[in-house]
N, C-alpha and C positions, 0 to 999 in steps of 0.2 A: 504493500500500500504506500508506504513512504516513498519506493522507487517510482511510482507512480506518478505520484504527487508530484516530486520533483521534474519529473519530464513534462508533465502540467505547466510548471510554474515555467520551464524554460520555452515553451512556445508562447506563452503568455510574452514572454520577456519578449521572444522573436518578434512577435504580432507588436508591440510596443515600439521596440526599435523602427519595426519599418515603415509606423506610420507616423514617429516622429521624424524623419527623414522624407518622406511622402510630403509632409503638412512645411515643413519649413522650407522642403525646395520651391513646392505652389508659392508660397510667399515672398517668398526670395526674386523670384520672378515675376511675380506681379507689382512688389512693393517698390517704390524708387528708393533705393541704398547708394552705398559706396559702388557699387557696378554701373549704375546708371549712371552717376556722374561721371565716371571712367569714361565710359561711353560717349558723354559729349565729349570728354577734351579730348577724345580721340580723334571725334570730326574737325575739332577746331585743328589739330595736329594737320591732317589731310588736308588743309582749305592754307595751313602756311607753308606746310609741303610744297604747294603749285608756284608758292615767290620764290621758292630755293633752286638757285643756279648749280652749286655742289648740295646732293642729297645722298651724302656719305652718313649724316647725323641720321637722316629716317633711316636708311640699307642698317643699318647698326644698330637703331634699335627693335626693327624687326628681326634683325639676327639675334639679340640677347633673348626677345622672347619668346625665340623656336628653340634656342639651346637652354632656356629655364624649362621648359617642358618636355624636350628629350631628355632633362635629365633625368626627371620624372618619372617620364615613358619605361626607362631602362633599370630603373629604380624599381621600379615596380615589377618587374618581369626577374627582377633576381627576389623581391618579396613574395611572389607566385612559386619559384623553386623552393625555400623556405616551407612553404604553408603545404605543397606537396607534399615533402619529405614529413611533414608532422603528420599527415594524414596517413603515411606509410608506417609509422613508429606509432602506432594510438596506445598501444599497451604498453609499451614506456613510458610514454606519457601519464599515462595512468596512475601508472605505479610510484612516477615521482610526484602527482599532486595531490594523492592521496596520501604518502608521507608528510605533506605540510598541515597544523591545525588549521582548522576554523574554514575552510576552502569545503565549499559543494561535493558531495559525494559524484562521483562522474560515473559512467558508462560508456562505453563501446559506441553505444546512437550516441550520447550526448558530448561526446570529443570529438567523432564527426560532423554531429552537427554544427560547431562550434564552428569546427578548423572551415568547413565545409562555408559557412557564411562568409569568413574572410576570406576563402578563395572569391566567391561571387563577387564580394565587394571590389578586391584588386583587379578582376576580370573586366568589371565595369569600369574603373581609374583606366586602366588601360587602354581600351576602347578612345572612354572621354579625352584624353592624350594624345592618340596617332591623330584621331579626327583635330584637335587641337591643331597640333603640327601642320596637315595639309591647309587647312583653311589660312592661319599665318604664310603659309610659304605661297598658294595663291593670291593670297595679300600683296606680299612683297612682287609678283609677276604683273599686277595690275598696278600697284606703283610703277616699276621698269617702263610698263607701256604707257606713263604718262607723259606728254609730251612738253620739251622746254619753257619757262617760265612767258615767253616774247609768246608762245603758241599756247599761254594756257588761260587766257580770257575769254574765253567760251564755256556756253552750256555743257558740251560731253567733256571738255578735261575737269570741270570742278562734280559732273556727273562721275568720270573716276574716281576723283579723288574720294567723293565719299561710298562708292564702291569699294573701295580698297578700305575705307574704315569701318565699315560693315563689317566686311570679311574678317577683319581684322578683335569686330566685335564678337563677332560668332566663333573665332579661335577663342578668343578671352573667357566666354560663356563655357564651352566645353570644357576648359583649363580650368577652371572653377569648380567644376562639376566633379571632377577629377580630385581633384584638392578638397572636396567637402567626400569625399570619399573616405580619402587619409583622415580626418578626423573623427568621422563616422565609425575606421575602423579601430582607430583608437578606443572608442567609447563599448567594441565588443570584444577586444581583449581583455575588460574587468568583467568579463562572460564568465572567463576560468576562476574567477574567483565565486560569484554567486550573481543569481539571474536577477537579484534586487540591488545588488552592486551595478550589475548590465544597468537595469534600467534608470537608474541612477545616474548614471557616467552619460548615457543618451539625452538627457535632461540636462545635464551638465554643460556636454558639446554644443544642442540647440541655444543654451545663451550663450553662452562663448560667441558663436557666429553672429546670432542676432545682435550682440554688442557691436562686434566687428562691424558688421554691414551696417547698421544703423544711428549705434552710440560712442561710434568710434572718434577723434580727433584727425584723422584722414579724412573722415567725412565731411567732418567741421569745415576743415582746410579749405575743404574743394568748391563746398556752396555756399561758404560767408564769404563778405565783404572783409579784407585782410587791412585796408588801407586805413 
């Protein structure tokens, strides 16, 4: 009955986790935060883009933020071997958390399912990552094909330019996504501790971010009057 119980308590936990993740991404995306402001200075970036005669400053920092997310991409694909190999070891596993007090009794299902959620979770960072990358790299391809500043007083060069900040939003978006991922999966490694821990840490992470996006001094920065 106890064994029970317990496998009770950890899909409760699971069902918890995933729709506070469910509920703060709807929000996150509907809400105007720190993303959205990004978001404009990024068109503003694209609209001064068109006066610059050397745009070695934009190539460079659309370089920095395809190699901030490879690093990621790659990062994450060595934490996927990682999570594998523990899903291959569960009875050592086992045997060492059961040695520790105060820590969930575990099972065979509920190690799997544990490791098994983190695999999902870095499955998905992964995904939100390559897709990151391509969308910045055809960013940076629709900059290239903007044309000299003498040739860019026209409707379709300031129509690239903020084509290219688009895309470049839509990289930012999924890179985000990816990144609420790693935090998310931080909040189910206190899994292996107890599923009231789990859902504890998930409620945790949710203000964490909501600070970030909302109650941050980034935010401040971006949409007050500084002068």
């Amino acid at each position: 009955m106890q064994h029970i119980n317990i496998e009770f308590l950890d899909i409760i936990a699971l069902l918890w986790f995933i729709g506070c993740w469910f509920v703060y991404s709807g929000v996150e995306h509907k809400k105007p935060g720190l993303s959205k402001d990004v978001e404009k200075w990024r068109e503003r970036w694209a609209m001064a883009m068109l006066k610059r005669e050397n745009r070695m400053v934009d190539i460079q920092a659309i370089n920095a933020m395809i190699s901030n997310v490879t690093f990621f991409a790659s990062t994450t694909i060595l934490i996927l071997a990682g999570l594998f190999a523990m899903l291959g070891a569960a009875k050592q596993g086992i045997m060492v958390f059961e040695s520790m007090p105060f820590l969930q009794t575990m099972t065979h299902a509920s190690w799997v399912l544990k490791a098994g959620t983190l695999v999902v979770i870095f499955i998905y960072a992964f995904f939100k990552f390559g897709w990151s990358i391509k969308q910045h790299t055809i960013s940076a391809v629709v900059m290239a094909a903007t044309p000299e500043p003498e040739h860019c007083d026209t409707k379709e060069a300031r129509t690239n330019a903020l084509r290219m900040a688009r895309l470049g939003n839509l990289g930012a978006k999924h890179y985000q996504d990816g990144i609420r991922g790693y935090y998310f999966a931080l909040a189910a490694l206190s899994w292996y501790i107890h599923a009231w821990v789990f859902m504890l840490a998930t409620i945790w992470v949710v203000l964490v971010l909501f600070r970030r996006e909302y109650r941050s001094r980034a935010h401040d920065f971006l949409t007050s009057d500084l002068s």
